[in-house]
N, C-alpha and C positions, 0 to 999 in steps of 0.2 A: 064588603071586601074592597079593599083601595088595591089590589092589584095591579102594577103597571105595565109591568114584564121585566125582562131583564136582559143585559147586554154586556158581553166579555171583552175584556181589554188583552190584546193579548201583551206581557211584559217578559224580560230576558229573564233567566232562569237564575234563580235564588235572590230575586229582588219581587217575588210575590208580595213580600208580610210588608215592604214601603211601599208597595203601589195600591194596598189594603186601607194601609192607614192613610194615604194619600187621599181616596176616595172616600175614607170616611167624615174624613174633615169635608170636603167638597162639597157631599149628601150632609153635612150637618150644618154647614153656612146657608146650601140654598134651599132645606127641604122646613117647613115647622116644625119645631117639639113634636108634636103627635105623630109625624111619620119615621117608624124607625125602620130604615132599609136594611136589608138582611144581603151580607156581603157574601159571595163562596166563591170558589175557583170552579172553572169546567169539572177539575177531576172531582173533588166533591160532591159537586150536583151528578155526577155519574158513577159515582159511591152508592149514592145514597138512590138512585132510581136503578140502578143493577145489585144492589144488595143481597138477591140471595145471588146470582153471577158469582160475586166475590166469596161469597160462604163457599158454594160447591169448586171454585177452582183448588182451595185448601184442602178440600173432599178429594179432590181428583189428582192432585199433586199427591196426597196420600197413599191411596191406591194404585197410584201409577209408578212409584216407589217400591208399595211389595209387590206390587207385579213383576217389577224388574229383578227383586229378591228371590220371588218362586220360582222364575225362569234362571235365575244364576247357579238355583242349587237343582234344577232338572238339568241343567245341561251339566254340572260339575255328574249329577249320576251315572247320568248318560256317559259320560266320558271313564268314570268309575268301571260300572259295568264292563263298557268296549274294553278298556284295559288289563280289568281283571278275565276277561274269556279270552285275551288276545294274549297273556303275560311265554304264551308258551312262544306263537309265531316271531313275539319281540326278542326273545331268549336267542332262537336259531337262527336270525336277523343278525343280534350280536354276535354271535361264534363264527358266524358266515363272513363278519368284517362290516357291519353295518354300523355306522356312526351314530352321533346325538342329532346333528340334522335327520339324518336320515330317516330315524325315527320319527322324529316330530312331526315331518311330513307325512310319513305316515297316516298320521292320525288327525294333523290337523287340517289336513285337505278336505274331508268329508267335512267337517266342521262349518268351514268358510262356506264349503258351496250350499250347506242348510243356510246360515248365515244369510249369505246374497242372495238366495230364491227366498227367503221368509220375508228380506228387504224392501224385494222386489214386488211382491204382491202388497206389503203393509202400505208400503208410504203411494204409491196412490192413491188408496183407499182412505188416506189420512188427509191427504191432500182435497180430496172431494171435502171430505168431513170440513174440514179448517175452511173451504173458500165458504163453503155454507154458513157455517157456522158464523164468520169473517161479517157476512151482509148482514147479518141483526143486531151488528152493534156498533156503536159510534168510532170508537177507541182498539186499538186491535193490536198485535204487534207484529214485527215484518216477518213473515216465512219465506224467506226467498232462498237459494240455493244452500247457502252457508248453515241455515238451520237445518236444513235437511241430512247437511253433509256433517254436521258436526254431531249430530242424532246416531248416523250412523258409525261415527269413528269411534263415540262414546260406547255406543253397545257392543264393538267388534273388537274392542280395546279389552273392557271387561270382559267379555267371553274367551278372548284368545289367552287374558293373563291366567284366567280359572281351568284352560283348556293343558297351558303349558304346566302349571302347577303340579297338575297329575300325571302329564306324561311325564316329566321330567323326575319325578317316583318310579316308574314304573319302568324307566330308560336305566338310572342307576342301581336299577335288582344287580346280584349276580345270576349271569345262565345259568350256572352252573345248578343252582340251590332250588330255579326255577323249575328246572328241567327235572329232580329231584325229587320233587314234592310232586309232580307231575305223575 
């Protein structure tokens, strides 16, 4: 085994593939024929030693996807159901003078505050996971507030468009036809 070791250069970003070939010439001027150095970047060499890492993050971006699916269409039920057992109190709401805000608070107040307590217990708990997770490996990416925050805006966003969507069916009944059927 002629083994030497190896040593990274670090170079500005998107001048990798000239400072490859730069060193390849260098390693073929001063090294003999017989030795052929085998060139790669940091991120390759940690391609290639966290290989299955990189298989199960595609695994886990997967399932962290329908996760987010299952849960868009429990809470679209949820709000289904609440709607449909509620469609009488919404009806006398309207005759009484109750608006389209008015409603919507109604309904989307419980919501939020599932929302922020389910928030509020996850991401600490994500947070442990991630620093942990963080010290076993070389390369990592930044989790600092903005991630957090933008986690949250993204899931509050979709839950509140999926939340409004139904109320705002269930806002434009007529009472009258409600009351009706009732």
């Amino acid at each position: 085994n002629e083994y030497v070791g190896h040593c990274y250069l670090k170079c500005k970003p998107g001048s990798v593939e000239e400072v490859k070939s730069f060193i390849e010439e260098t390693l073929k001027e001063s090294f003999p024929p017989s030795i052929q150095p085998r060139i790669s970047t940091l991120l390759d060499d940690i391609h290639q030693t966290q290989a299955i890492e990189n298989k199960m993050k595609g695994i886990i971006f997967f399932f962290s996807f329908v996760s987010l699916i299952i849960t868009l269409l429990g809470v679209y039920s949820a709000i289904t159901l609440d709607t449909e057992r509620r469609q009488k109190e919404v009806a006398i709401r309207k005759v009484n003078g109750a608006g389209l805000k008015q409603i919507i608070l109604l309904f989307t107040r419980m919501y939020i505050y599932l929302l922020a307590f389910s928030a509020i217990i996850a991401f600490p708990i994500c947070y442990v996971v991630f620093q942990l997770w963080k010290n076993m490996y070389i390369v990592f990416f930044n989790d600092g507030p903005l991630f957090w925050t933008s986690i949250f805006m993204g899931v509050a966003a979709i839950t509140i468009l999926t939340i409004i969507f139904r109320i705002l069916k269930i806002a434009k009944t007529n009472p009258a036809e409600v009351i009706k059927n009732e």
